[in-house]
Each structure stands twice: as structure tokens, then as C-alpha cells.
N, C-alpha and C positions, 0 to 999 in steps of 0.2 A: 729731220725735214718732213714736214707734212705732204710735200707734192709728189712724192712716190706713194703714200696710201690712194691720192686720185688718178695716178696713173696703173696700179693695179687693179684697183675699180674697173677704169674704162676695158682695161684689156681681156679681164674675162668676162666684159660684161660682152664681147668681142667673139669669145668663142661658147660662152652659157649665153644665148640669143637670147633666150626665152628660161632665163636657168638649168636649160639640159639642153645636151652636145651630143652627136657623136663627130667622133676626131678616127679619120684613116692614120693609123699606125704606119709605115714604111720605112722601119728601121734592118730590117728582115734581111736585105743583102748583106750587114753585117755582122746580122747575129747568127745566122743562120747558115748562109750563104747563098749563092744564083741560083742553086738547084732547088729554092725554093718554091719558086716561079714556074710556072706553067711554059711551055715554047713563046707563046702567043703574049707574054707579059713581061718578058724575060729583058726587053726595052722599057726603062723606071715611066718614062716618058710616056706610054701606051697606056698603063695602065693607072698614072697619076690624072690624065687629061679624062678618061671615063669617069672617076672618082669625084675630079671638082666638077663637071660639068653637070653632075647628078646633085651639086650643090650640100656635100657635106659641111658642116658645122669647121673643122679644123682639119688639118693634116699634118702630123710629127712629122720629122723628117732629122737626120742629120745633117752637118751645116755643110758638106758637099753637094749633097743631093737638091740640099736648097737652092745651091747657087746655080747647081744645072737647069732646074727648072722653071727657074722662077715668072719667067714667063706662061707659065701653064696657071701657077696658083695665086700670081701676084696682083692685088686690088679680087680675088674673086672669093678667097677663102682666108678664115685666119691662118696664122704659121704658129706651130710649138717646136721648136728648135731643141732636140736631144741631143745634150753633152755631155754625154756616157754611154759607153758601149765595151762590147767586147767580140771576139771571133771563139769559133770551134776550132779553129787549127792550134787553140794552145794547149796544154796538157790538159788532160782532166783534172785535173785534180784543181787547177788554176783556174777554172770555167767559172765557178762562184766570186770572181770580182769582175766587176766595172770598172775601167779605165776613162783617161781623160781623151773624148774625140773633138773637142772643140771648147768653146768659152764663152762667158756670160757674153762680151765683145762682140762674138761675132753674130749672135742673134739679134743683138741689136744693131748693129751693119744691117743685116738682113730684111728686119724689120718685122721682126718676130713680137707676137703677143704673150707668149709663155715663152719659158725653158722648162725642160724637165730633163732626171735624171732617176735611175735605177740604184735601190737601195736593197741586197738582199738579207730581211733580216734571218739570223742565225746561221749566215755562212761564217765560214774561218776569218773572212776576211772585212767582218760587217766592220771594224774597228776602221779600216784603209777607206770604204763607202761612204762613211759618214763625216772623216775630217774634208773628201773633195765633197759630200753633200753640202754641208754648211758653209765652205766655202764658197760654192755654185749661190748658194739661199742670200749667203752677204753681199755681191756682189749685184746679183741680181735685184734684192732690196733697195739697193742705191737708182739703179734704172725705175723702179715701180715696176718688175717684169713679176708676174705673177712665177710661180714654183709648181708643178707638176712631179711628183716622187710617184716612178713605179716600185708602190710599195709590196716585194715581192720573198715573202721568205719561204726559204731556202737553206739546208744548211745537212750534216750528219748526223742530227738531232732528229731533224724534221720527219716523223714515218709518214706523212700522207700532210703535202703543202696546199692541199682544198678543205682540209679540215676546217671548222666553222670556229673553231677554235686558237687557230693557229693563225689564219687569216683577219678574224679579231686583234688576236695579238699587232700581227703585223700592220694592222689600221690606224692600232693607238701608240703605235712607235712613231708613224708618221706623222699623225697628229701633234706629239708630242716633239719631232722634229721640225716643225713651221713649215711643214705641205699645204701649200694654198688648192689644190686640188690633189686628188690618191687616185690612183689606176691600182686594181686586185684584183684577185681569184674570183670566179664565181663559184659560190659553195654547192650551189646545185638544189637549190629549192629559193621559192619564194621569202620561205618561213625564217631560214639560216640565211639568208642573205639581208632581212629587216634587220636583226639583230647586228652582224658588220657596220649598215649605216648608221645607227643607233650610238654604236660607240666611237663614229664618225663625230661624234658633237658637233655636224653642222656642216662641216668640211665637205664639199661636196665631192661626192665617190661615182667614178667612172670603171665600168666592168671592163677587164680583158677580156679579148674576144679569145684569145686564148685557142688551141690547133683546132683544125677544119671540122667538123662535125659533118658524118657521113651524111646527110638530110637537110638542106637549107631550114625545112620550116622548123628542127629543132632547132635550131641555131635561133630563132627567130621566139618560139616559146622561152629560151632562155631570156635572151632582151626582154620580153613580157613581163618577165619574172620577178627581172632585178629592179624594173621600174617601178610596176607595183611595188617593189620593197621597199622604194622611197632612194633609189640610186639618180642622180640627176644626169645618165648616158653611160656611155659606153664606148670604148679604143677598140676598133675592130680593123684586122689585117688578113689572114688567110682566109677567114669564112667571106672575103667578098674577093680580093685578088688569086684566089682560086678558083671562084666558079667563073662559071661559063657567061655569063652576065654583070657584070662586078656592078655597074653603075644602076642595074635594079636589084640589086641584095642593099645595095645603099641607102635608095629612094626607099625601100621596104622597112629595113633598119629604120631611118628618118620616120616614117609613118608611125610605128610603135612608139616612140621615142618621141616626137612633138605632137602629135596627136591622137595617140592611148590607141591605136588601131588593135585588134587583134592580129594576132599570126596567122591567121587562115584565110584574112582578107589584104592582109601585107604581103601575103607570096604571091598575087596575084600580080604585083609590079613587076616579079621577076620572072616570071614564066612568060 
């Protein structure tokens, strides 16, 4: 059927405004857990309503989280609705799979523009990721919902999963999995992160903001970084719901990111 190719059209044309995004992450309570959170954010709600009001591009969420708040983000921001997750309370050794937190179904109840879902390649368990990824990609096919794969490898393989190499890998698996958009590692230069999008053929790649970074304004030369490399945004969670200011690490972010600011004139939103 032709009418889901114009229905994924519109919907990232939804969250790529202007073909770059940044999308607040907020999957963190259950990946991580509440002790993620600062005191003062530790309510989803507190720190969800600073984040849209600062007018970011998209906000993931799982399909609970959405239903709590939909009121804060509805008609003001797009939704990417993650139906994959996992916790740390289950053995180590089992931390490298995604489980099923929800369904193509209920994003669309919600009224979600994407789905996305977590694929780690080179875990034990990439084989169990990929039979629920392609099923998530078919289903969601049928709606026109665009496909979001945090494409994130991972595995006892892996000596170092920011390698510029590894991170490659893991672009052109996603690619080759029918990712209508990739979230990944930043390698940590300009130079190594051109070559990522490059083997993107096109796919547009959104940086993980990936844990807090002791200094806002690095945080912010990184964004720089991956943009000039030709990345169209970036999924940022702790580096803005940790500081002390979330909704100007945001507007700051946004500045870089739609209008090529530098980082030395973008921390000024947030100071």
C-alpha cells in the first residue's frame, strides 16, 4: 500500500522540522532507575513540562509515561513512543536484552509520530532483538509510523563500544535492518563521527547524549561536533535532566543544532 510511505513522510517530517531534531530521551526510570534523577526532577512530570516548554523537537517516552502525561506534551511536541526496555534488577548477565514494554498499537492510540526500539548489536542475545525488532518495523510499516532503532552495540566481544569502528558496524546493521532513523555512540571527534554518518547512506543519525558530562559546555562542543559531521541531532537525557537548568541546556542544545551556534555562545542560554 502506498499510503504508509506518505504517512512516514509526514511524521518525520514532524519530528526533522527542518531535517534535524533534538528528541529528550525519558526512558531512564526504567533503565536505569529513580535514583537517576536529581530530588527536584524525581516527579517525570516536573521535568517533562520544563523540557517541552523550552520547545524541544520530540520527546521518547515509554507508553506509560505517555499516558501520564500527555497533557504536558500533547499538540506541543512530537511523541517517539519506545517499545523496548529493560531494568537493572535482572541478573547481569541478562542486561544485554530488550524486552517487549509495549506495541506498535499503543503508539498509535497515543498518537505517536515514531516508534523506536533498542537493538544491541553483538550481545548474546542480538538474535531475540531482532526477531521483536522486525516485528515492531512490520507492524509499524502498516501504520506509516516511522522506526527509530537505538542502534547500540554491545556484547563480550566488544573491548571499547565508542570505537569508530564498532560504532560503524553498528550503523550498517541498522541500516541494513530498515532504521528509518539511528540513535549511537558519539565517537568523540568531529573527524570519526563524519565517517559513522557516511556509512549511514543517508539514514538520518541522531547522537546519544549518552551519561552526564562533568562541564555543560563539553557537552555542548560535542553536539558541535556531530553536527558539523553531517549528524541531523541528537537524543539527549541526563546531560539536560541533571542540570540545574534543564530547559536552557535544551534551548542551548536547539541553538547548536538549528542554527549552527557555537558552544561558547549557546551556554549563555543556560547560565
Amino acid at each position: 500500500m502506498v499510503f504508509n510511505f506518505v504517512g512516514k513522510k509526514i511524521r518525520l517530517s514532524r519530528i526533522l522540522r527542518d531535517g534535524k531534531a533534538v528528541v529528550f530521551a525519558f526512558d531512564h526510570g526504567v533503565e536505569h532507575g529513580p535514583s537517576d534523577f536529581p530530588p527536584e526532577h524525581i516527579d517525570p512530570r516536573v521535568i517533562l513540562k520544563k523540557v517541552v516548554d523550552a520547545n524541544v523537537d520530540a520527546v521518547m517516552l515509554l507508553p506509560g509515561m505517555a499516558y501520564l502525561t500527555y497533557d504536558i506534551w500533547g499538540n506541543k511536541t512530537s511523541l517517539i513512543i519506545k517499545i523496548t526496555s529493560k531494568t537493572n534488577l535482572r541478573p547481569e548477565d541478562q542486561r544485554l536484552l530488550q524486552s517487549v514494554f509495549g506495541y506498535v498499537e499503543d503508539a498509535v492510540a497515543l498518537g505517536a509520530d515514531a516508534v523506536a526500539a533498542t537493538v544491541y548489536w553483538g550481545s548474546p542475545y542480538e538474535d531475540s532483538m531482532l526477531n521483536l525488532w522486525f516485528s515492531i518495523r512490520e507492524a509499524a510499516e502498516r501504520y506509516g509510523l516511522p522506526c527509530l532503532q537505538l542502534a547500540y552495540p554491545r556484547g563480550p566481544a566488544i573491548k571499547n563500544m565508542y570505537d569508530v569502528e564498532v560504532v560503524k558496524y553498528g550503523v550498517r546493521a541498522a541500516i541494513e535492518s530498515g532504521a528509518d532513523l539511528i540513535k549511537t555512540y558519539y565517537t568523540g571527534s568531529r573527524e570519526t563521527f563524519a565517517e559513522v554518518v557516511k556509512v549511514a547512506a543517508g539514514i538520518p543519525i541522531l547522537m546519544s547524549g549518552g551519561p552526564q558530562r562533568e562541564k555543560p559546555i563539553d557537552f555542548l562542543r560535542d553536539v558541535k561536533n556531530v553536527m558539523d559531521a553531517g549528524a541531523q541531532g541528537v537524543v539527549v537525557g541526563r546531560n539536560v535532566f541533571r542540570h540545574r537548568n534543564p530547559g536552557g541546556m535544551i534551548k542551548a542544545v536547539m541553538a547548536i543544532v538549528h542554527e549552527g551556534r557555537e558552544p561558547e555562545e549557546a551556554i549563555k542560554l543556560v547560565e
